[in-house]
C-alpha angles and dihedrals in degrees: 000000000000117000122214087259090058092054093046091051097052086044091057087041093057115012080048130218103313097067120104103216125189121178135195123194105209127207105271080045100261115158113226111191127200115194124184110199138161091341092310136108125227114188113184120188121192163110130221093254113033095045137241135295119195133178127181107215095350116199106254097197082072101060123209104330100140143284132289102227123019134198144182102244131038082230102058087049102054083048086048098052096044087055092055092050095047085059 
């Protein structure tokens, strides 16, 4: 299972020290990230073993209706996500 502690951890380690980075544990235990980087807003949804959702500026009128881009690992979405901000 990853806490809240442990995905904050791996945000600072890849997304690096100028990330604001605020995490909720939710009740079945899935980890919600909020990362605030460059002027621009990550927001990554997720639990171990059930993967990974993540969405750069998502459009809040529309509520929680999914993410944009998923992946297996919380890991490979945090790289994925500072990739897509680097373009």
């Amino acid at each position: 299972m990853t806490s809240a502690d442990e995905a904050r951890s791996a945000a600072a380690h890849i997304l690096g020290p100028g990330a604001a980075i605020k995490t909720v544990t939710l009740p079945g235990g899935n980890v919600s990230l909020t990362v605030v980087l460059e002027g621009h807003t990550l927001v990554v949804d997720g639990h171990p073993e059930t993967g990974w959702g993540w969405s750069i500026d998502p459009d809040e009128a529309s509520g929680f209706t999914g993410h944009d881009r998923t992946a297996d690992t919380l890991d490979d979405a945090l790289h994925g996500a500072r990739t897509a901000l680097a373009s």
